[in-house]
C-alpha positions as CSV (number, residue, x, y, z in Angstrom):
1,X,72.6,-3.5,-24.1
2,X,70.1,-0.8,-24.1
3,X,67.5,-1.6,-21.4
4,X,65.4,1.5,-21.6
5,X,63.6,1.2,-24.8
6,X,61.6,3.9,-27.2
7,X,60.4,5.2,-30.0
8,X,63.4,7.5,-30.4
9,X,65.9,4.2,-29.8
10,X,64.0,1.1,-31.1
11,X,65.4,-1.2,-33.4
12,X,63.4,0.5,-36.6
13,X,60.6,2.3,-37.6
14,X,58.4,1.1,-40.7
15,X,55.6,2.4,-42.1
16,X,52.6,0.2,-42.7
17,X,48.4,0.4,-43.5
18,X,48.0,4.0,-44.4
19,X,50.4,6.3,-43.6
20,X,50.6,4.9,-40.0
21,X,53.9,4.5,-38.2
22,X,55.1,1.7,-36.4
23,X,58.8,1.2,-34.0
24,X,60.0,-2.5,-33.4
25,X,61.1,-2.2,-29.8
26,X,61.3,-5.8,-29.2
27,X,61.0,-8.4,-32.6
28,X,62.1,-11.7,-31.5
29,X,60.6,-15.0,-33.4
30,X,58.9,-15.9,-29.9
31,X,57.6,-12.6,-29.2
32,X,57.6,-8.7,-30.8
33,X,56.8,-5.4,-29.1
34,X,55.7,-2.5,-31.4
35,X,54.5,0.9,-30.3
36,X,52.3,2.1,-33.5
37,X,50.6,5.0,-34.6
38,X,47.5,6.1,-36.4
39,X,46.4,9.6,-37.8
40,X,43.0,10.1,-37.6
41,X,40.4,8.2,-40.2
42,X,42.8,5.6,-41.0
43,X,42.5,1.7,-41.1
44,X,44.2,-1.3,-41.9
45,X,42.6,-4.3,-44.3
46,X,41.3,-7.2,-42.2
47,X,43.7,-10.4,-41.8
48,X,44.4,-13.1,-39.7
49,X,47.5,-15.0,-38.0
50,X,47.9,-18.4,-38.0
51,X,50.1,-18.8,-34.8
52,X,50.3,-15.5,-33.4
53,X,48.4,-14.3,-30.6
54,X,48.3,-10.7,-30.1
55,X,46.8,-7.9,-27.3
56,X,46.9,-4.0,-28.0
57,X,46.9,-1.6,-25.2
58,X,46.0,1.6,-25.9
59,X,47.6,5.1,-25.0
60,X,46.5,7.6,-26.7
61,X,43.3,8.1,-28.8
62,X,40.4,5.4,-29.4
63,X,40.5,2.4,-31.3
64,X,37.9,0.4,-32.8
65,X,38.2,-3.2,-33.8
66,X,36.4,-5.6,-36.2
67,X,37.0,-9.2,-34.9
68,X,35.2,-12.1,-36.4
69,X,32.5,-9.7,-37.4
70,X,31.9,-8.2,-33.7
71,X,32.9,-4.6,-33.5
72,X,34.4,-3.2,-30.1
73,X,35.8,0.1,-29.1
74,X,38.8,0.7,-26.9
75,X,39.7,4.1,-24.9
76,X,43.2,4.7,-23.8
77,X,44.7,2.7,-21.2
78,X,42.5,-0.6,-21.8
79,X,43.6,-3.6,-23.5
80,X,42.4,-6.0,-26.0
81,X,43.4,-9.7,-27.0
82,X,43.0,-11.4,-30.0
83,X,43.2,-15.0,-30.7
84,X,45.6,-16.7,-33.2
85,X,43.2,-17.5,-36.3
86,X,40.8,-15.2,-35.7
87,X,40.0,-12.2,-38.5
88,X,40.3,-8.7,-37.5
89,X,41.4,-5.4,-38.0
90,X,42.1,-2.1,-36.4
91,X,40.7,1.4,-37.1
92,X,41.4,5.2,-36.5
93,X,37.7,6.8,-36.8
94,X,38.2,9.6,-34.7
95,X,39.6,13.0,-35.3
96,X,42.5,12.7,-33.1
97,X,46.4,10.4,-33.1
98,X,45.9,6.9,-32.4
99,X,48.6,5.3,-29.8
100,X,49.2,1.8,-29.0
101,X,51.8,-0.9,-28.0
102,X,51.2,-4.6,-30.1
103,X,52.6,-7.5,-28.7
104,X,52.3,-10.5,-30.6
105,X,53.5,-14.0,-29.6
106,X,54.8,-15.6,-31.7
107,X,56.0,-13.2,-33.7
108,X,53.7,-12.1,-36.8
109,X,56.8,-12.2,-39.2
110,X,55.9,-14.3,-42.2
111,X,52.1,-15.3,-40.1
112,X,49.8,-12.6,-41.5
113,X,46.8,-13.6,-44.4
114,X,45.3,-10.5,-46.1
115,X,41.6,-11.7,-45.9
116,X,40.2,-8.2,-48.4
């Protein structure tokens, strides 16, 4: 068993929103780790989870967030948690890469409603 996880030896990459990447380091149906990554002015369309918690921690870049209608704005190396139910969605409005690891728990396999 590989203990020392990362982009370059995660169990896949997948692409997702638009054109942003995204490596499963950990996807287990209790819990997934996902490093992603957005280029600059991208976004993804607002949804919720029904179970799944998640919290984003940014590393590189700044991330803005629409939850329940209240925007906030993240620098690298702060974190954010959302609640299961809630509506939200993640955006790239700067000019720069946008880095981040997701963990969601549960995982958000088959728990994600498109809301636009």
């Amino acid at each position: 068993m590989n203990r020392i996880l990362s982009k370059d030896n995660c169990l896949s990459h997948y692409k997702w929103g638009d054109n942003c990447d995204g490596w499963n380091l950990i996807s287990k149906p209790e819990a997934a780790v996902k490093q992603e990554l957005m280029p600059a002015q991208t976004a993804e369309k607002l949804h919720f989870h029904t179970f799944a918690e998640q919290f984003f921690y940014i590393l590189k870049g700044e991330a803005t967030f629409l939850i329940e209608g209240e925007t906030f704005t993240l620098k690298a190396n702060s974190g954010l948690k959302i609640k299961a139910g809630d509506k939200h969605k993640i955006m790239n409005k700067g000019i720069d890469d946008l880095e981040f690891i997701l963990f969601s728990y549960p995982s958000t396999q088959n728990d994600r409603t498109d809301c636009e």
